[in-house]
N, C-alpha and C positions, 0 to 999 in steps of 0.2 A: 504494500500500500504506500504509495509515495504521499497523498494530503487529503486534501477534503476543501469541497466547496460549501461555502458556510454560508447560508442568509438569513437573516432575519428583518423584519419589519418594524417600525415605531407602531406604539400604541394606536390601535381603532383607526390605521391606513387601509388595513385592507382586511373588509370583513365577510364573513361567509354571507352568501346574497347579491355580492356587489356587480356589476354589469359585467369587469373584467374578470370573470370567473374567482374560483377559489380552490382551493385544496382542500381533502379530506381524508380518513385513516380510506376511504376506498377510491379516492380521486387521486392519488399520490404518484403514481408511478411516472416516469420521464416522459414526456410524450405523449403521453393520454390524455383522454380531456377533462378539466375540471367541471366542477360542480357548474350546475345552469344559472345564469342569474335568477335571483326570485327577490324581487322587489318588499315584499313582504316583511322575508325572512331579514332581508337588507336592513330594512326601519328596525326591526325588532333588535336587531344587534346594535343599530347606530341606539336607540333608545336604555339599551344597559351599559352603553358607557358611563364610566366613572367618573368621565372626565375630557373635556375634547380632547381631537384624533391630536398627535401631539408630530411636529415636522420640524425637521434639522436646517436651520436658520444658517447663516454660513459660518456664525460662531459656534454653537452643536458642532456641526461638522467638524469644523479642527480640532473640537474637543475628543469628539470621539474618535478621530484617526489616531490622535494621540495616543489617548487612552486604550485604543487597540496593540497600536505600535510598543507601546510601555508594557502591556502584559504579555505580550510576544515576544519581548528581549527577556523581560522576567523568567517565564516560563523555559525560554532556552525554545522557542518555535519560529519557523521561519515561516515570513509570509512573502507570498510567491506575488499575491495584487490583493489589493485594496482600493474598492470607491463606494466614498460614501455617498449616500445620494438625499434627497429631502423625507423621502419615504423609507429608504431601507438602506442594508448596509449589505454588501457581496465582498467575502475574504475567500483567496484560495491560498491553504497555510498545509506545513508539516510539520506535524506533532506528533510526539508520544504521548499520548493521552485518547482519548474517546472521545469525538466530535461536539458529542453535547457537552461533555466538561471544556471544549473548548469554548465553543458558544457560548456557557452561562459564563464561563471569566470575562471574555469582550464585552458580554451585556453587564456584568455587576459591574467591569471597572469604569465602562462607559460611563454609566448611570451616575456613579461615585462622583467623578471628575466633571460632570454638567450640575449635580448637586452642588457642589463644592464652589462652583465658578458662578452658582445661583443662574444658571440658564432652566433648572429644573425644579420647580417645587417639592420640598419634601415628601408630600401624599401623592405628588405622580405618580403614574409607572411611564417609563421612558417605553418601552417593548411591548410587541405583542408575545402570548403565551409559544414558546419553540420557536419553530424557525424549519428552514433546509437543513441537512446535514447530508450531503453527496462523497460518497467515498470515492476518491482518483485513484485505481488502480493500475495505469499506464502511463507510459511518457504521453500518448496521444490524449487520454482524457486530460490528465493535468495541460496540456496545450491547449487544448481547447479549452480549457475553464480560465485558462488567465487571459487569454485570447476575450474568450466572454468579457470579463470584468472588466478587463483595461480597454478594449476596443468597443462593445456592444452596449455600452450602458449609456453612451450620448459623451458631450463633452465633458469634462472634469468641472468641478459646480466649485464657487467659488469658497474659500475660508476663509476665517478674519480670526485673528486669537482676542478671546478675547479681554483681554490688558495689553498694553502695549508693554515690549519688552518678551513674551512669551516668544 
């Protein structure tokens, strides 16, 4: 296994019902099709949010590459791409660890470091509940998944630290 294509979402971006489809424990697989929109279901989910859908501002964003970038030196894991985007976040990393423990480090220290910088309210939650977790078991898949990230996701969106000096 050489890495893993890791994504996840901000809070209530993208919910089951929405026009652009969704995933589910039986909509999952690569290439298949997701769940159908259902307008419905869509209100019913935007209505138990906790809190609005929460989007990565250009300061978020530096934060959280950072804060990716920091627990991937920590960790001793190498990340292959990273782009953050306003709704989500696409990493292709190699680690010794288990994809979801990668994922919850990125999502806790994220969270931490936009607390910290006050871009996040305490009772937020920054994340929606999992994410992706795609295991690259070849040179070609891992090409293609950094290929994805770095090329497929649109231009690089802008970041701002936010203090000057960072």
């Amino acid at each position: 296994m050489l890495g893993y294509l890791i994504t996840f979402h901000t809070y209530g971006s993208w919910l089951h019902g929405d026009a652009k489809g969704s995933v589910d424990k039986e909509h999952n697989t690569p290439h298949s099709p997701t769940l159908a929109p259902d307008p419905r279901l869509h209100a019913r989910r935007v209505a138990s949010l906790r809190h609005p859908p929460v989007d990565l501002d250009a300061r978020r964003r530096f934060v959280v590459d950072a804060a990716i970038r920091e627990v991937a030196a920590h960790r001793g894991w190498n990340i292959a791409a990273l782009h953050v985007r306003t709704t989500h976040v696409h990493v292709v990393v190699s680690a010794r660890a288990s994809p979801e423990r990668v994922m919850c480090d990125f999502k806790a220290y994220a969270t931490r470091r936009m607390r910290e910088e006050g871009l996040l309210e305490p009772e937020s939650r920054a994340w929606s509940h999992h994410g992706s977790t795609r295991y690259l078991r070849s040179e070609a898949s891992f090409g293609r998944a950094v290929h994805y990230v770095v090329n497929e996701q649109g231009q690089a969106l802008p970041m701002e630290s936010p203090e000057p000096g960072h």
